[in-house]
C-alpha positions in Angstrom: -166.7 64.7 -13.6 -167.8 64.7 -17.1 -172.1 65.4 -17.1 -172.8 65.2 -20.7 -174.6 62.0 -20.7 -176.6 62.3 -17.0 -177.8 66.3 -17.9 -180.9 67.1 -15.7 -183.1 70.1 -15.6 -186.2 70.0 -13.0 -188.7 72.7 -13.1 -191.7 71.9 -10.6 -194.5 74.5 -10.1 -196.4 74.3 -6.5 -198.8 76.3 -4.8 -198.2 77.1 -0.9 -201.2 78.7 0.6 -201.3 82.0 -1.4 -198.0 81.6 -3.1 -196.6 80.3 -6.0 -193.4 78.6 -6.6 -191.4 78.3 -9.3 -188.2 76.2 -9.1 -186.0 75.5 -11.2 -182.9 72.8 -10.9 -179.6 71.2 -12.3 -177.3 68.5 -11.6 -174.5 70.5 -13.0 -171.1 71.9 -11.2 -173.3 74.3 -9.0 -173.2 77.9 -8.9 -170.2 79.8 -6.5 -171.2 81.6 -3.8 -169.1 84.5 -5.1 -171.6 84.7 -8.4 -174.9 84.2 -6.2 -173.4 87.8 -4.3 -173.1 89.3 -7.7 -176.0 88.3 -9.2 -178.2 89.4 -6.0 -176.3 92.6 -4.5 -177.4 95.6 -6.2 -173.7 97.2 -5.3 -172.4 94.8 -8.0 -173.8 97.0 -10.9 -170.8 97.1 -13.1 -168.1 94.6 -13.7 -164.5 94.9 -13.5 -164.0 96.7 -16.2 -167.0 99.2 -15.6 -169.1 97.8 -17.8 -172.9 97.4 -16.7 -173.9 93.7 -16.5 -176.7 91.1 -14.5 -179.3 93.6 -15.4 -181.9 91.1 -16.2 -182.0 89.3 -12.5 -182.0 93.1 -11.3 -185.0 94.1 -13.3 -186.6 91.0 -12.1 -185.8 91.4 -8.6 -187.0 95.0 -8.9 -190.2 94.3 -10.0 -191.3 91.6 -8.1 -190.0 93.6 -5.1 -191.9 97.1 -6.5 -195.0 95.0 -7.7 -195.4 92.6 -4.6 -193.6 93.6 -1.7 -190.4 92.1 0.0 -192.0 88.5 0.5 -191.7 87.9 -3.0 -188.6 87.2 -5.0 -185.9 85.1 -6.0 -183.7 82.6 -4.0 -180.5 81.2 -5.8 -179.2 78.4 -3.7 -176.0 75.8 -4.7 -176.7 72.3 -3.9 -174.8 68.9 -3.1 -175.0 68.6 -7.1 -176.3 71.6 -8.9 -178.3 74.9 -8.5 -181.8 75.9 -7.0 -183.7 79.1 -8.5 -186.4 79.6 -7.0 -189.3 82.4 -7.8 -191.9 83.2 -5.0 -194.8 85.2 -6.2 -198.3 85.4 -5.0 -200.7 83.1 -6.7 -203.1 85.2 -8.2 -205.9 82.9 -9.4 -208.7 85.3 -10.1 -206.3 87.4 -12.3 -205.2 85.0 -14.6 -209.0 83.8 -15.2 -209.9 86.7 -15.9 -207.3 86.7 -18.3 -207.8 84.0 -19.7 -211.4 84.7 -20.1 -210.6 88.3 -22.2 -207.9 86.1 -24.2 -210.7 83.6 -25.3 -213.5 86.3 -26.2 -210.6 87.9 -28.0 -209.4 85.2 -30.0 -213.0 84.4 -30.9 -213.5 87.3 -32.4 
């Protein structure tokens, strides 16, 4: 089925209790199963021809995992139509005010 005219990207932010979500989705083909494995299991270092690839979604998965435990983290899902990412990570309010608080008296300055 040829998508070029009906491309759709949805990226919703929520808050659920002390969480944050980030999701992200298409209406493309949908990801394979086979490539969700690979891009999650940490077995699946090196390609096949030994060469090192996916590092990026492992160094995310790593740090959200090192940083904020094993309830946080990333959920790649295929749909009817498409592909779900989603990012859980804890919503951390007084952080980014704070934050945003040092940016401004920064950029005043």
């Amino acid at each position: 089925m040829d998508q070029t005219a009906s491309k759709r990207l949805a990226i919703r932010i929520s808050r659920q209790e002390a969480d944050m979500l980030v999701e992200i989705e298409d209406n493309g083909n949908g990801i394979s199963a086979e490539t969700i494995h690979r891009l999650l299991d940490d077995r699946t270092l090196y390609d096949e021809r030994g060469e090192r690839e996916r590092l990026g979604v492992r160094n995310v998965l790593r740090r959200i995992y090192l940083v904020h435990g094993a309830s946080y983290g990333l959920e790649i899902r295929r749909l009817p139509q498409g592909t779900l990412v989603r990012v859980t990570l804890p919503c951390e309010t007084d952080r980014m005010e704070e934050r945003g608080t040092a940016n401004d008296a920064h950029s005043a300055g």
